[in-house]
DOLUMBA-69219 format. One record per residue: residue in three letters; z, y, x of N, C-alpha, C, O in turn. Coordinates in steps of 0.05 Angstrom, whole numbers, plus 32768, in hexadecimal, padded with zeros to 4 digits. Example, Ala and Ser with C-alpha at 12.3 -4.5 7.8 and 13.67 -1.06 7.14 Angstrom:
ALA809C7F8E8108809C7FA680F6809C7FBE810880A97FBE811D/SER808E7FD38101808F7FEB8111809D8001810280A18017810C/
This chain:
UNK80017F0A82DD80007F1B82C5801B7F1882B680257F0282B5/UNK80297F3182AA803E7F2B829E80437F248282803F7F378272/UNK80497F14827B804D7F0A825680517F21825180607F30825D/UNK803E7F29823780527F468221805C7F39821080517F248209/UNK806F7F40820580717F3B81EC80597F4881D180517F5F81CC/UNK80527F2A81C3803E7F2481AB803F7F39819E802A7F46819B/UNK80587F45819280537F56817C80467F6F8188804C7F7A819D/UNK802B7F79816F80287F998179803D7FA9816880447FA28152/UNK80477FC2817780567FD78174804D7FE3815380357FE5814B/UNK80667FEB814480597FF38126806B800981248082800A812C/UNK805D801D81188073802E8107806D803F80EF8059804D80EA/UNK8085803B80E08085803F80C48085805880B28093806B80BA/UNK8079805B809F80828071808F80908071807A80A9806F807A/UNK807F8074805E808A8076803D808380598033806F804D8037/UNK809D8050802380A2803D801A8092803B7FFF8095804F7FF2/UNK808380287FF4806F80307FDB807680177FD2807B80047FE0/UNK807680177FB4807780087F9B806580097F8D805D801F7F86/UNK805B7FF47F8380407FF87F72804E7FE37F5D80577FCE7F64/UNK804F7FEE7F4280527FE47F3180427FE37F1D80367FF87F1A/UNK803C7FCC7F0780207FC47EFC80347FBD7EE4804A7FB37EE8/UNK80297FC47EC580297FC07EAF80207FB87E95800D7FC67E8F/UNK80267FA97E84801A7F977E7180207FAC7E5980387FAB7E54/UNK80117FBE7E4A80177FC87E2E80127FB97E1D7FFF7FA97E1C/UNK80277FBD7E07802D7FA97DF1801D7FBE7DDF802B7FD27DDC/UNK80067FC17DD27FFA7FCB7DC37FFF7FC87DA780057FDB7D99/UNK7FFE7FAE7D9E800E7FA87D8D80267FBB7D7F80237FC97D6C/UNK80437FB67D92804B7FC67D8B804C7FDE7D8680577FE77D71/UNK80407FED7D9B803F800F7D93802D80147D7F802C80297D72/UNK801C7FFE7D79800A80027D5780197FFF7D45801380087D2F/UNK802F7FF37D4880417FF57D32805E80017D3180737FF87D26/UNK8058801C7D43806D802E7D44806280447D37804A80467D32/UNK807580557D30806C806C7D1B806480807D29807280847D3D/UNK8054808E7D27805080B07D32805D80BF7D3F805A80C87D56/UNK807380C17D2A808180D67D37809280BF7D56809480C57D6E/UNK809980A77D4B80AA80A47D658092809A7D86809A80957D9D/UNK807D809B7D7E8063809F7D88806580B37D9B806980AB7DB3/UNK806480CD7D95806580E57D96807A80EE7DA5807881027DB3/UNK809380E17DA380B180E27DAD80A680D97DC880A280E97DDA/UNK80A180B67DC980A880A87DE8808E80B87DF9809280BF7E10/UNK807780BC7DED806680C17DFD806480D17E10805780D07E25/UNK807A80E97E02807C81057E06808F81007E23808A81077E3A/UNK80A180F67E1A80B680ED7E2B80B280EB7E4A80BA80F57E5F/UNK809880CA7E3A809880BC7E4F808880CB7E6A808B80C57E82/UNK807480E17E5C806080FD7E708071810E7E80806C811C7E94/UNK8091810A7E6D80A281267E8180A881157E9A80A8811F7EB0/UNK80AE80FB7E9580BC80EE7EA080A080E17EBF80A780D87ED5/UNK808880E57EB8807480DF7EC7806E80FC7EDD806A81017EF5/UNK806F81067ECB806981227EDF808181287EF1807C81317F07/UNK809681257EEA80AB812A7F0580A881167F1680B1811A7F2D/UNK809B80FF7F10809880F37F24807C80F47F3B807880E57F4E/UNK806B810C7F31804B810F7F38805681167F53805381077F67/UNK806381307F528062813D7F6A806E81337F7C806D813D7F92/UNK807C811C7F78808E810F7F95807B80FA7F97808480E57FA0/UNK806680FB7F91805080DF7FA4805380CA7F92805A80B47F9A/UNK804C80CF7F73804D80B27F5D802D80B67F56801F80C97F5C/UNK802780A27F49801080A77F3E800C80907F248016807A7F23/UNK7FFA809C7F0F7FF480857EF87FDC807D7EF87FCE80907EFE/UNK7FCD80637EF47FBA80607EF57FB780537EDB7FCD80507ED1/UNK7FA080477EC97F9880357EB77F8580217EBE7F6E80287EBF/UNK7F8B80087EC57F837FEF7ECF7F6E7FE77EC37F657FF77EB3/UNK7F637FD37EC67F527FCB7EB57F557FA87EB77F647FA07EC8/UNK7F497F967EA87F4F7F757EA27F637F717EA27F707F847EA9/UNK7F6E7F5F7E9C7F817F527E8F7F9F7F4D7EA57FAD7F3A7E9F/UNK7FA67F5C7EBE7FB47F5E7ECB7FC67F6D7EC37FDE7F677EC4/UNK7FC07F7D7EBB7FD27F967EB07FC47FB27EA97FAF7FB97EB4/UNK7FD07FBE7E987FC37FD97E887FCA7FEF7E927FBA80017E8D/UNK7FE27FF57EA57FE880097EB27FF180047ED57FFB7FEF7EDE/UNK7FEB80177EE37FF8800B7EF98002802B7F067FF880417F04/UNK801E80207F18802A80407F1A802F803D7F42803A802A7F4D/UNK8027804F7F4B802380487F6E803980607F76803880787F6F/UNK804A80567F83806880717F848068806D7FA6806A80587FB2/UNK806580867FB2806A80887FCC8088809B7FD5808A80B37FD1/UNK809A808D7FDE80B3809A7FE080BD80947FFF80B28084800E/UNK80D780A5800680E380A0802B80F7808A802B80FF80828041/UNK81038079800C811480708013810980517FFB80FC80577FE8/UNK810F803B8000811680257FE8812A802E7FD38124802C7FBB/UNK814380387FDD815080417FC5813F80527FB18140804E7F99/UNK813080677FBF811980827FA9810F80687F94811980647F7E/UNK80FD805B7F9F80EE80487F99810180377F7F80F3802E7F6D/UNK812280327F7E812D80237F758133803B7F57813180307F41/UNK813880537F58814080687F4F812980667F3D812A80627F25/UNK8113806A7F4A80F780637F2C80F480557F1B80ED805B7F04/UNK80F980377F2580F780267F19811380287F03810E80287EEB/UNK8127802A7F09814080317EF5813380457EE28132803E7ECB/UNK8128805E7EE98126806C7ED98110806E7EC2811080777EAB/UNK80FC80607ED380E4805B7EB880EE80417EA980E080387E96/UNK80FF80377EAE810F80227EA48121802B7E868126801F7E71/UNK812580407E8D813B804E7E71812680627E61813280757E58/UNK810E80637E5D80FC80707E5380FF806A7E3B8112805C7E34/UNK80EA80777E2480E0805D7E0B80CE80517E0980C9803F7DF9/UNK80C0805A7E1A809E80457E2480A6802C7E2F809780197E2B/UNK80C280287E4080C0800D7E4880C380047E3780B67FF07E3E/UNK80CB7FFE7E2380C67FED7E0D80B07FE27E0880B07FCD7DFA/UNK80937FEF7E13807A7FE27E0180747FE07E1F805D7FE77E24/UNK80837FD67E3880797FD27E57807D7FBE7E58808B7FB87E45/UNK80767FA47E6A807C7F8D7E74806D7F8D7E9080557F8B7E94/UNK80827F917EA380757F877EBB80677F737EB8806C7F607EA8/UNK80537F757ECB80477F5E7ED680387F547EEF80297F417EF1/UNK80427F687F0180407F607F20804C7F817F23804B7F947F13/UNK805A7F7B7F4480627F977F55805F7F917F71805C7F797F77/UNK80607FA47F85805B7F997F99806B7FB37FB0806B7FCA7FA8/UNK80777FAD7FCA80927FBC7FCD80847FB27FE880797F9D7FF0/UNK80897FD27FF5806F7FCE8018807E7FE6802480917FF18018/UNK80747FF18043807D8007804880648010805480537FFE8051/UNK805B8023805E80448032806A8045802B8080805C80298087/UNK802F802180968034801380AB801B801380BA8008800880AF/UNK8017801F80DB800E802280E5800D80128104801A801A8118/UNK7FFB7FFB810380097FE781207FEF7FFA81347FD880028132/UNK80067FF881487FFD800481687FE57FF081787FE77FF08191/UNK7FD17FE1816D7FC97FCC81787FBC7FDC819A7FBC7FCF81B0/UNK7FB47FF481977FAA800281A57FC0800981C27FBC800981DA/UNK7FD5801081B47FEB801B81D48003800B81D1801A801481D4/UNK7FFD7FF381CA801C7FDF81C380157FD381E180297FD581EF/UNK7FFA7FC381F37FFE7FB881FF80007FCC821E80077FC38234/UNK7FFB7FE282197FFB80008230801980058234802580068249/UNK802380098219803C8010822280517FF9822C80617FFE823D/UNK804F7FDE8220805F7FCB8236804F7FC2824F805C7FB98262/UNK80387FC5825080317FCA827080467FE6828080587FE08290/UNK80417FFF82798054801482818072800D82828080801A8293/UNK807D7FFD827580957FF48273809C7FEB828E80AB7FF5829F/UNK808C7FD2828D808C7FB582A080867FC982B980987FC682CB/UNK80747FD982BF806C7FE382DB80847FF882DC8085800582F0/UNK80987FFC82C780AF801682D780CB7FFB82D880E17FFD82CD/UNK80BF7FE182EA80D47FCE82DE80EB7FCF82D481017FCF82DD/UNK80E07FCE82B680FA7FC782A480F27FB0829A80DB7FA98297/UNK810E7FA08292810B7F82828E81057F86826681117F958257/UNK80F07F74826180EC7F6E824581097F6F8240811B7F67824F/UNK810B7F808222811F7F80820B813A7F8C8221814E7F888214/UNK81407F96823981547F9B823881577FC3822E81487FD58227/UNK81717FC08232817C7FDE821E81637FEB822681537FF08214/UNK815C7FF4824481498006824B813180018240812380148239/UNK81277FE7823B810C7FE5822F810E7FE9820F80FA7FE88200/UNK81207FEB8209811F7FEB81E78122800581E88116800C81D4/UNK812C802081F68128803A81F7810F804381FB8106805981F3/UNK81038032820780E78040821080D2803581FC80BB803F81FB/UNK80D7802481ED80D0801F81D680CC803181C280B7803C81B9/UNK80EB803481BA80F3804A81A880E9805F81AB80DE806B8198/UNK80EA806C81CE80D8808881CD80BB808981BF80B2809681AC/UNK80AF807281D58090806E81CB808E807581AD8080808781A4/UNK80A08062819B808F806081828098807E8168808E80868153/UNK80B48086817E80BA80A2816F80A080B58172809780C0815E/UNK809580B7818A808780CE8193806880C3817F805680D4817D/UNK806480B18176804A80988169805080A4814E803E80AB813F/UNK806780A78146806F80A68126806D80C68121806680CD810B/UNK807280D88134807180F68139804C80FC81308040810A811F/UNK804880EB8142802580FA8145801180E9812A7FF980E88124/UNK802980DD8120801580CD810B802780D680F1802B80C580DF/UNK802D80E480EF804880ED80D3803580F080C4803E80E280B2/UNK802180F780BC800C80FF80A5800480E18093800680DB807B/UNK7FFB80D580AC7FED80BC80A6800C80A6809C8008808E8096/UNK802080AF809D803A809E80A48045809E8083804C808B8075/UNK804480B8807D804280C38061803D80D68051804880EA8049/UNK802780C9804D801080CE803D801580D58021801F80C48013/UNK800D80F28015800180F37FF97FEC80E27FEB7FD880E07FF9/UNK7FEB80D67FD57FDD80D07FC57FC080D47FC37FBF80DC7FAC/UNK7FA980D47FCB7F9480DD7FCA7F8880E57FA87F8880D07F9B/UNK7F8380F37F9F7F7A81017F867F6980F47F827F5D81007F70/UNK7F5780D97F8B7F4580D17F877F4180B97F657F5280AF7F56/UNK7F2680BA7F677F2B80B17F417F2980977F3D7F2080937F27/UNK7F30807C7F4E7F30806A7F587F42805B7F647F41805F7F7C/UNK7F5880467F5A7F6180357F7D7F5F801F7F787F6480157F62/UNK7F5780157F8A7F587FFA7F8F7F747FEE7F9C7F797FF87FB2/UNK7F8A7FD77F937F9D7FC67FA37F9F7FAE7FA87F9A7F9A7F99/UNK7FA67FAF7FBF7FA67F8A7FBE7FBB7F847FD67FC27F967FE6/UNK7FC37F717FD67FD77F6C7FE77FCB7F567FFC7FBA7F4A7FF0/UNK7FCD7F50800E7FBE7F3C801B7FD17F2F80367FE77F38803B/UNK7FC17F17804A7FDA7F0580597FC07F0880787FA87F0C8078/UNK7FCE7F0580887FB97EF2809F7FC57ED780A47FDD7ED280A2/UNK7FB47EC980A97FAC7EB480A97FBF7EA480B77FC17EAD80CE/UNK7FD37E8A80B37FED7E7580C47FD87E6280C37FDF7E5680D7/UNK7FC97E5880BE7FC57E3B80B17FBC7E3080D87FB67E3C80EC/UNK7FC17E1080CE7FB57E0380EA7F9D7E0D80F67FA17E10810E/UNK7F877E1280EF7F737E1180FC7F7A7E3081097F7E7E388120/UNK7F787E3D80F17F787E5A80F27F967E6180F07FA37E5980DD/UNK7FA87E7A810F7FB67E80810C7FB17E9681157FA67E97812B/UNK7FB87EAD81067FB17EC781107FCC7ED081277FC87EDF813A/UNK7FE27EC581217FFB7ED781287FF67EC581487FFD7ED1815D/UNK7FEE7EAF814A7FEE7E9581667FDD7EA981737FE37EAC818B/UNK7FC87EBA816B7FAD7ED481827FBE7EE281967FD07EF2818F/UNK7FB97EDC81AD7FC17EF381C27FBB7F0C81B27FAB7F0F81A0/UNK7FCF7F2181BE7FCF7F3D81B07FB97F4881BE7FAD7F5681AD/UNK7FAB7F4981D67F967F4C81D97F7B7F4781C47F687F5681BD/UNK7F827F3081C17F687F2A81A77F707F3681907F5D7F428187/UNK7F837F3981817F867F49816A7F847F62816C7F817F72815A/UNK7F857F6581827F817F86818B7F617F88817E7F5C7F938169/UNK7F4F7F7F818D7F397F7581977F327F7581737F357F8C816C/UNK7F2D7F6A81637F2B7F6181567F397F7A812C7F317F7D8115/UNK7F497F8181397F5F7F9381297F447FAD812E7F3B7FB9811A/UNK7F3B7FB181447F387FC981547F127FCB813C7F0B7FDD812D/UNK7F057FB481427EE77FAC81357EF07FB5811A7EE47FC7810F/UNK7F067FA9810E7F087FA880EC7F0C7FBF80EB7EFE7FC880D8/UNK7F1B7FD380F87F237FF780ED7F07800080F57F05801880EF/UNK7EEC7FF681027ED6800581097ED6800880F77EDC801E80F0/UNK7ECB7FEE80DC7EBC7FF280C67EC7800480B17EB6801380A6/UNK7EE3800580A97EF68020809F7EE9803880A27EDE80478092/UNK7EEC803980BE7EE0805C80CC7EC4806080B37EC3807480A5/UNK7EB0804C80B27E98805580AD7E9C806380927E8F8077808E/UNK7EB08058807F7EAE8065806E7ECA807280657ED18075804E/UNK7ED5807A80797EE6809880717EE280AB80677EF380B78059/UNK7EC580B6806D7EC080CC804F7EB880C780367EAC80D78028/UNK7EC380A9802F7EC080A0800B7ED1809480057ED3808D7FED/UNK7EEB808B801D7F00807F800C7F188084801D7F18808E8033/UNK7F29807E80147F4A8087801F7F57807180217F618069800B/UNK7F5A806380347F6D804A80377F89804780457F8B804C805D/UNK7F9E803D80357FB6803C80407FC5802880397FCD801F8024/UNK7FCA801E80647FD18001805B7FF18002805F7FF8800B8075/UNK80047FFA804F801F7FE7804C802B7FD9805480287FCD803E/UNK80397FC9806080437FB3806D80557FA5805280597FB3803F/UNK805C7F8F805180747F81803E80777F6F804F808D7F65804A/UNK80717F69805A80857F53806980A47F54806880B07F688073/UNK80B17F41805D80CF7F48805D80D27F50804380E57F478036/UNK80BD7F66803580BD7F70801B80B57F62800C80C57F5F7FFA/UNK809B7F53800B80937F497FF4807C7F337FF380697F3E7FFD/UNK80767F217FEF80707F057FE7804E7F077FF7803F7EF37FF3/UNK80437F1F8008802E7F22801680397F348028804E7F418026/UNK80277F33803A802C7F3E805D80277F62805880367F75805E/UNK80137F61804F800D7F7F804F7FFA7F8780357FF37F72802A/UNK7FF37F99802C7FE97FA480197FDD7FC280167FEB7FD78017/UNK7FBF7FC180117FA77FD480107FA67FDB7FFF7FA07FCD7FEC/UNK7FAC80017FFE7F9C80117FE57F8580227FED7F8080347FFD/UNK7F7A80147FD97F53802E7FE27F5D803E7FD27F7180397FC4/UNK7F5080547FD17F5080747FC37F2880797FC67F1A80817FD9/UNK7F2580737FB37F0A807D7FB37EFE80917F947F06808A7F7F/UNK7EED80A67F967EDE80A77F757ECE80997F727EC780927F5C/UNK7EC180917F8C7EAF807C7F7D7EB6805A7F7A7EB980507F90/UNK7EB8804C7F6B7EC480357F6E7EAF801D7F777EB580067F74/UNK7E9580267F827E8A800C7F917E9580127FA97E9C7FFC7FB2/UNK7E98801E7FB47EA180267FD97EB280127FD27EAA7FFE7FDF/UNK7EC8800A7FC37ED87FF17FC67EC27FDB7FD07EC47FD37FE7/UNK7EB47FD37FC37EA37FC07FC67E987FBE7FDD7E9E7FAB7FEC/UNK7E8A7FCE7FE47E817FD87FF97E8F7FCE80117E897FBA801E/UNK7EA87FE280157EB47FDF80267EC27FC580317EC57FC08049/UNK7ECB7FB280197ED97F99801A7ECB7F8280237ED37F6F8030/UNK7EAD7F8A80187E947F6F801E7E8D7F7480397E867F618047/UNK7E8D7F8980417E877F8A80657E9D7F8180767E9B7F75808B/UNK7EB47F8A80677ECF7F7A807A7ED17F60807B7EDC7F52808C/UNK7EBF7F58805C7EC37F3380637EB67F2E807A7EBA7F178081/UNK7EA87F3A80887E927F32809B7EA07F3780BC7E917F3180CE/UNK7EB27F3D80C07EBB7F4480D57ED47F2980DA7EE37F1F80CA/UNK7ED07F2480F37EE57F0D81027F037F1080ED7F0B7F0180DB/UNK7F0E7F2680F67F2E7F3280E37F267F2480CB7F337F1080CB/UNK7F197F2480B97F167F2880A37F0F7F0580987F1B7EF4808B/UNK7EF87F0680A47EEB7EE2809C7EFB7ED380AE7EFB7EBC80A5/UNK7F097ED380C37F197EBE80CE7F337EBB80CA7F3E7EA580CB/UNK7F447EDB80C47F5E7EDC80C37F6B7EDE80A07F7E7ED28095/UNK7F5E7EEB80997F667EF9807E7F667EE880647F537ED98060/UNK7F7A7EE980547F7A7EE0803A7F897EFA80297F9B7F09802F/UNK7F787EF880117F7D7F0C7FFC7F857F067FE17F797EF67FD2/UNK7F9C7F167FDB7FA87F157FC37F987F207FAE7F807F1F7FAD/UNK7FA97F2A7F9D7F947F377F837F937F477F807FA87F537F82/UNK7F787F587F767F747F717F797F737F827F557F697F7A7F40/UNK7F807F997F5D7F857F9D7F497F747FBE7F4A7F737FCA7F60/UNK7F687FC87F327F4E7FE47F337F5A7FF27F1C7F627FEB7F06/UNK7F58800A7F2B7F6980237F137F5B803B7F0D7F5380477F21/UNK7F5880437EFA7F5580647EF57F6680767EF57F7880767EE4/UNK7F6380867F067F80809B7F0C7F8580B37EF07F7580C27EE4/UNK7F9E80AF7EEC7FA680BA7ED27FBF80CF7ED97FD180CB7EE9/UNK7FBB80EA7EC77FCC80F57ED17FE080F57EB37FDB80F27E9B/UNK7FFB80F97EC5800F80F67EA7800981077E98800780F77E86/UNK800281217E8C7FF7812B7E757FDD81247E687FD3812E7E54/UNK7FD681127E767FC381007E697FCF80E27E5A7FC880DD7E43/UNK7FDC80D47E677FEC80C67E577FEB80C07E397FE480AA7E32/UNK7FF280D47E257FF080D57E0C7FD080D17E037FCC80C77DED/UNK7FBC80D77E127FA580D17E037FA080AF7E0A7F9080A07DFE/UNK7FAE80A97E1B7FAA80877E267FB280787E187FA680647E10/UNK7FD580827E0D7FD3807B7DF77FD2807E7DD77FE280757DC7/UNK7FB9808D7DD37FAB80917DBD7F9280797DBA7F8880707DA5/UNK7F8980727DD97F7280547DDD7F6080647DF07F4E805A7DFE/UNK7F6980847DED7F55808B7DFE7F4E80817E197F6180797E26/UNK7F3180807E277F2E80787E3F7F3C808D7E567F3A80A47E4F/UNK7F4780887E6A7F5380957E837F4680AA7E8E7F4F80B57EA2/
């Protein structure tokens, strides 16, 4: 039998930033009306040009943060360009980050990663030389072609998200990355069953950060109804992927807000 190489085949789409915010209430209670009226106004022009390129506002809930803003763009720099710019607003003044999280759209081949270096190996080409890294490259161009939708993705209009950033598992006992790619295959393949079941109540799209940011990868649900989160997450604990490999960061739950709504949010109104 011939060694493959471990890693399964991935490929990428839109780079997403999720940024989370602390309102100083306080202060804006003790700003006047009219300059009220000024940043708010502002800050809605300044939200809506960002709607249509794949941003979105949500209103959080507990004590994590009060706003949270999910920006799907083609480049890190786009991504860098937002953050500058909601930066020079007059709302950031009453903002304080307090978590962000910096991923790209990411789709692993667990299914035709170990087919196509079989195909490789049987048209003998030697692992990693020029020819095999071409036939690589074809594979995952023609993968990234037939998956461009799913690669990047619009925002789902849904009135709900759930985020969380999450790891698989290094530790001694348990190493997820030490699994023959056969078994993660195996195993990757059971955990997307349970997904399937409920595709017609929720929208999930997963991220990679590795390299990016302080967790491996990172899950947004899109649901209106907000138990399907529940739902969906308590059955995943139950699966091998999930109860043997998985550790999870913190999850953060939003109500989707559109920027001409803004001003009533901050009036105290609910989202």
């Amino acid at each position: 039998m011939t060694a493959f190489p471990p890693v399964p085949l991935t490929v990428e789409g839109s780079y997403v930033l999720h940024q989370v915010f602390a309102f100083d209430w306080a202060a804006w209670n003790n700003t006047s009306m009219e300059d009220r009226k000024r940043i708010g106004d502002e800050a809605a022009r300044a939200l809506q040009e960002l709607e249509p390129q794949q941003s979105a506002l949500y209103s959080t809930l507990g004590h994590k943060g009060d706003l949270l803003l999910v920006h799907f763009r083609d480049s890190i720099a786009a991504l860098n360009a937002i953050e500058l710019k909601l930066a020079q607003i007059g709302l950031s003044r009453f903002l304080k980050a307090t978590y962000s999280y910096l991923s790209v759209v990411e789709l692993s081949l667990y299914e035709s990663s170990r087919k196509t270096y079989a195909m490789l190996a049987e048209n003998g080409l030697e692992q990693f030389s020029p020819a095999w890294n071409a036939g690589i490259r074809e594979v995952l161009e023609r993968q990234k072609e037939a998956m461009a939708q799913r690669l990047i993705p619009t925002i789902p209009p849904a009135r709900h998200l759930c985020f969380y950033p999450m790891n698989r598992k290094r530790g001694e006992e348990r190493n997820w990355y030490a699994l023959p790619l056969d078994e993660r295959q195996r195993l990757m393949h059971d955990h997307g069953m349970i997904g399937r079941r409920y595709a017609d109540r929720v929208r999930q799209i997963i991220s990679a950060s590795i390299g990016f940011d302080d967790w491996e990868w990172s899950v947004d649900l899109f649901a209106d109804d907000p138990l399907v989160f529940k739902h969906l997450i308590y059955e995943m604990r139950f699966d091998e992927a999930s109860s043997l490999y998985a550790e999870f960061g913190p999850f953060y739950v939003g109500i989707r807000m559109a920027a001409d709504g803004l001003d009533s949010w901050l009036r105290g109104d609910s989202a």
